[in-house]
Structures are given as C-alpha cells and as structure tokens.
C-alpha positions in Angstrom: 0.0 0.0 0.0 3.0 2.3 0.4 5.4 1.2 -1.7 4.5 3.6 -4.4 4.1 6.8 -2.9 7.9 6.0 -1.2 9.3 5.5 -4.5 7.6 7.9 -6.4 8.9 10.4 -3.0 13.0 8.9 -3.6 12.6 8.5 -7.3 11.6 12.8 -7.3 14.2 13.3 -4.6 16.9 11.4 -6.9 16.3 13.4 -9.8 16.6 16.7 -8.3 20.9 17.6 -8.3 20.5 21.7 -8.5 21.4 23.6 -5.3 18.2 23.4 -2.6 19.2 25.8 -0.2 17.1 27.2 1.9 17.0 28.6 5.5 14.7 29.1 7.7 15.3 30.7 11.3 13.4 28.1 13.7 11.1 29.6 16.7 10.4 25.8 18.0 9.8 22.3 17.1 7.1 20.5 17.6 6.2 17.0 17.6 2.3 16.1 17.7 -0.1 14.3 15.6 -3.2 15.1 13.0 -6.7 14.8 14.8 -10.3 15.4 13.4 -11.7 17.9 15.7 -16.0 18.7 14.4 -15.1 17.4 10.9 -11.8 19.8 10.6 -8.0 19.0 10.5 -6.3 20.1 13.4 -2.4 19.4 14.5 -2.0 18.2 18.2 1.5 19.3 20.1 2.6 16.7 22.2 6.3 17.9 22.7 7.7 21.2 22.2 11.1 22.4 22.3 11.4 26.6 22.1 15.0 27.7 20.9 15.9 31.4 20.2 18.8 30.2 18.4 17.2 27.7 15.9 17.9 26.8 12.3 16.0 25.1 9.5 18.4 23.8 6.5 17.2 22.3 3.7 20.6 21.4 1.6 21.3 18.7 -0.4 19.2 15.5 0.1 18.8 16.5 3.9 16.9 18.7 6.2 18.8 19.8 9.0 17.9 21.8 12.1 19.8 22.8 14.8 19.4 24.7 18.2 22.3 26.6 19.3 21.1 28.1 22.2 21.4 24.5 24.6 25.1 24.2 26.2 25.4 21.7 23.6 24.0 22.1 20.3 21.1 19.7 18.8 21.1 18.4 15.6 18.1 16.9 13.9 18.5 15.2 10.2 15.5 14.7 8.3 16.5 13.1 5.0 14.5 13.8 2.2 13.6 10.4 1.6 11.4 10.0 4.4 9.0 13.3 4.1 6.2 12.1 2.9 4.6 15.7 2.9 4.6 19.3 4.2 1.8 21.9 4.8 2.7 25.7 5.0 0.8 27.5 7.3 0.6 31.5 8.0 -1.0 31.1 11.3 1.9 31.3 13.0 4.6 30.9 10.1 5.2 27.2 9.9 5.9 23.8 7.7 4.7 20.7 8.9 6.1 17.4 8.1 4.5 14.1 8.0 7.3 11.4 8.0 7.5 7.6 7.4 10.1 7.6 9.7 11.6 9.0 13.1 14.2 11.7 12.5 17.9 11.0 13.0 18.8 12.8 16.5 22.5 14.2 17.7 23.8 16.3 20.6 27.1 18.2 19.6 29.9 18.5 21.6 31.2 21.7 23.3 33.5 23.1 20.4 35.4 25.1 23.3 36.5 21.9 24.4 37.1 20.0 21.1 39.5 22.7 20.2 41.2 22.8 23.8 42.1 18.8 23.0 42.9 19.4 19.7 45.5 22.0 20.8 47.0 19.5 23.7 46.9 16.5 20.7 44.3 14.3 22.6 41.9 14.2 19.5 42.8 15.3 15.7 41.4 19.0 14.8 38.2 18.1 12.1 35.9 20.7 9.8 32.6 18.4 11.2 32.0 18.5 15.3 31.9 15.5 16.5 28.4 14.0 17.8 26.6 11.6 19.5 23.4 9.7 18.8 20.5 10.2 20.8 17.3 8.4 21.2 15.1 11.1 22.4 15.6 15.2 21.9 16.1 16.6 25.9 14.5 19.3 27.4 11.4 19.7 25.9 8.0 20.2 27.4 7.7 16.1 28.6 9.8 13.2 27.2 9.9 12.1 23.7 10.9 8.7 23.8 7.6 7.1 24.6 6.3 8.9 21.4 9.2 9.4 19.0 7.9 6.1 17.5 4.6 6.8 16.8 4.1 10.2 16.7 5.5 11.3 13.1 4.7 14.5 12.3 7.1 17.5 13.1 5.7 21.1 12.8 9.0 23.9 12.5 7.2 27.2 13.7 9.3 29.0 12.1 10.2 33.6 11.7 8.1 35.6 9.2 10.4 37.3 8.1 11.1 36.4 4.1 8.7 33.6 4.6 6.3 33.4 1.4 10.0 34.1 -0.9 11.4 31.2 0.8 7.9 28.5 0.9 7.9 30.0 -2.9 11.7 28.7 -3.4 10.5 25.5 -1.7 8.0 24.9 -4.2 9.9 26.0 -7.3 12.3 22.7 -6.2 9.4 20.5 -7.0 11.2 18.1 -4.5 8.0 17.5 -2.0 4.5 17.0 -2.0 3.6 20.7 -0.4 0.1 22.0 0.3 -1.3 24.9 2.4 -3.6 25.2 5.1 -3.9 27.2 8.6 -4.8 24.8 11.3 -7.4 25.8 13.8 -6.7 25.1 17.2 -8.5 22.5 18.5 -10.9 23.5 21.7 -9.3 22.3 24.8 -12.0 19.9 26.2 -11.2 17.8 22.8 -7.3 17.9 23.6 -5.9 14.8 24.2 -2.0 13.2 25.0 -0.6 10.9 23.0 1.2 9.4 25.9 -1.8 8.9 28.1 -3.6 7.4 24.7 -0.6 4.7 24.7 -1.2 3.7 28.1 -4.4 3.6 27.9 -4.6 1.3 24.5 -1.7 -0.9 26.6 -4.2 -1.6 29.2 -6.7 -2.1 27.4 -4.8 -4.7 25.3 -3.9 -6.7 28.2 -8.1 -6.5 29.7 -9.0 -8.3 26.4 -5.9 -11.1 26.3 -8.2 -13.8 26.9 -11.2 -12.4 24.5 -10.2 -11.4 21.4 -7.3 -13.7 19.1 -3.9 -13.1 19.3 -3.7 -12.2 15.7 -6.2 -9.5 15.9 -4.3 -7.9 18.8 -1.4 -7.8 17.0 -2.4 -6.4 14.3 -4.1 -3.9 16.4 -1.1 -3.1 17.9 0.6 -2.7 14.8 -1.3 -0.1 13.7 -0.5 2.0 16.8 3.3 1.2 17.2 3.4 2.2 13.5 1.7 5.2 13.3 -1.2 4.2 11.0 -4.3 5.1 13.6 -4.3 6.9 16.9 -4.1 4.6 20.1 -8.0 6.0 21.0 -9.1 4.9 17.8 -8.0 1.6 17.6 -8.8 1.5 21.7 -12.6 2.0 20.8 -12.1 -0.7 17.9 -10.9 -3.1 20.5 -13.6 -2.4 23.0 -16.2 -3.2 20.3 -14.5 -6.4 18.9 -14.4 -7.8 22.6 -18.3 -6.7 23.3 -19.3 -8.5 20.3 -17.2 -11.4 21.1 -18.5 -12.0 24.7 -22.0 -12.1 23.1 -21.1 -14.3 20.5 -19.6 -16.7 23.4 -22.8 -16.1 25.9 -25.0 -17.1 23.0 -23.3 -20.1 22.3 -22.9 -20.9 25.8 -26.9 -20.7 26.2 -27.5 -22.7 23.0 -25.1 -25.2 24.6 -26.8 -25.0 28.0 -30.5 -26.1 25.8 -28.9 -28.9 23.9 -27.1 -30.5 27.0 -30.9 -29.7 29.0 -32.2 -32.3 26.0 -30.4 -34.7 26.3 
C-alpha cells in the first residue's frame, strides 16, 4: 500500500541535483499528531522544544535543524527520503512534516573543548564537530521517547520574516508534496496526550488477552506502534470487537446449555 508513494517520493528526490538551499530561522519544534476535531483537521503538540537560536536547513538530500542556544548544540537530520509531505501554514509561520520515519537525532559536543584537545593533541582537529546519537531530543515540554515512534509528524514554527519568498523557493524545487492550510486550534476539552492514549490502548490490550485472538491484537497493535491510527481509535475498535465477542460466546454458551438440557 506504500510502496509507491515511497518511491515515487525517492525517485523525485533522486532526480533533483540543482542547489536546494534554503533557510529558515526556527522559533520551535514540535512533535504532535493530525486529529479530526468537528469534521476539521487540526495538528496536536505533544512535545515542544522553544530555541531562540534555531535553524531550519534544507541542503542537499537533507533537512537539518539545529538549536544553538542549549550548552550543547542539537542536531536533527531529516532526509528527504522519508518526508512524505509538508503543509505551510501562515498562522503562526510554519511547515509541517509528516514522516515515514523518526528523525535522526545528535547532541554536539562543546566546540570550546574540542578545540582545547585538539590544541594539547588528545583528538585530531576536524571541519565536522563530532556528535553523539540520541534516542530522544532533551528538554522539551515532557519526554519524547515514549512517542518518538509513533508520533510522526514534526511542525517547525518558524520567523516571518522572508517567509512566502522562501515556501515559494520551496515549491519552485518540486522536491515535496507541499500543500497549504492554517490549522485551527482545536478546543481544549477535545485535547488529548498521546502518551496517556498509549497507556491507555496498553491496558486495554492486556483487559482483552483472553477475549479477542492473538492475531487480531497484533495487528491492532501494529497499527499503533506504527503510526497508521491513533491509540484512541483503535482503543474504541478493540472495546467493540471484545463486546461483540462475549455475546457471541454467551450465546453459544446458552445454545449449549439447551442442547445438554435435551439430552
């Protein structure tokens, strides 16, 4: 079911060798999800990270972003391959990216102290600052390792400054499926966490062990884990499979107990 759109996405991304510059100056980052809030699209923040000293690259097969402003700079790659689309938005200035895949996460080291052990000959002086993986971006509003699975859409809020020349220059590439639309914001009695959506789907998937197949469940289950549906969704799916289940089993139960009363 996907493989087409993914090659059609790296077959455009392939063909594309001209210069793709362009740079946006980042306000925060955002990872949430897409909801249907009274029959209208709305984007849900889960985790937010603010920077006053953020960057949005897009160069050469690879969207990078940094924030300079933590003691050591983050680093988030985002290669084109895996951006299945972006919406622009004007309300605030923004681009939000729905991905096939979590984005590739670093920490920098402190540059002060790179070139203070280059100098005494501990480590050998390099152009690139050398980095470590992470599994989850630090310091944002909660954690982001219980979502960074599922959750796969990133919205840059980005500055305003220059920002219809640039979104032009982004679509004059012709390197991403691009549309635009201003979210609403959804009402706060209809907000809900991703996180508390997981648990509540985990629990939920252990209350109906014994009552619906193990091949249902995990194909449930894969359709959270992989992003397809929201946990709630698939929750209230679950709920009803079991209902209908337990009267399947009490009517054949009772049919049972009239047979056996025959006899």
């Amino acid at each position: 079911m996907t493989l087409k759109p993914i090659m059609l996405t790296q077959g455009r991304h392939q063909y594309q060798q001209k210069d793709t510059k362009v740079v946006f100056a980042v306000r925060s980052l955002v990872c949430g999800f897409y909801n249907y809030v009274n029959n209208k699209l709305v984007y849900s923040p889960e985790v937010e990270w603010k920077t006053s000293k953020g960057l949005a690259k897009f160069v050469k097969g690879t969207l990078i972003v940094t924030f300079s402003d933590y003691e050591c700079p983050k680093r988030i790659e985002i290669p084109y391959r895996i951006i299945e689309a972006i919406v622009i938005s004007t309300q605030p200035p923004a681009l939000t990216l729905t991905l096939w895949e979590a984005p590739r996460l670093f920490q920098e080291e402190d540059q002060s102290l790179a070139q203070l052990m280059a100098t005494l000959g501990v480590q050998q002086k390099t152009q690139t600052p050398p980095r470590t993986r992470l599994c989850e971006l630090p310091l944002g509003t909660q954690s982001h390792r219980i979502i960074s699975g599922q959750s796969l859409v990133y919205r840059l809020v980005v500055s305003s400054v220059e920002f219809a020349e640039k979104t032009k220059r982004l679509l004059d590439l012709d390197m991403f499926s691009i549309s635009h639309y201003n979210f609403p914001d959804p009402p706060s009695y209809e907000q809900k966490s991703l996180v508390e959506g997981l648990k509540s789907f985990n629990r939920a998937i252990q209350k109906y062990a014994d009552i619906v197949p193990f091949n249902v469940l995990y194909q449930l289950e894969a359709l959270v884990k992989n992003g397809f549906l929201l946990p709630w969704t698939v929750e209230r799916l679950l709920i009803r499979m079991a209902r209908i289940m337990k009267e399947k089993q009490k009517t054949a139960n009772e049919e049972a107990t009239k047979v056996s009363s025959i006899y």
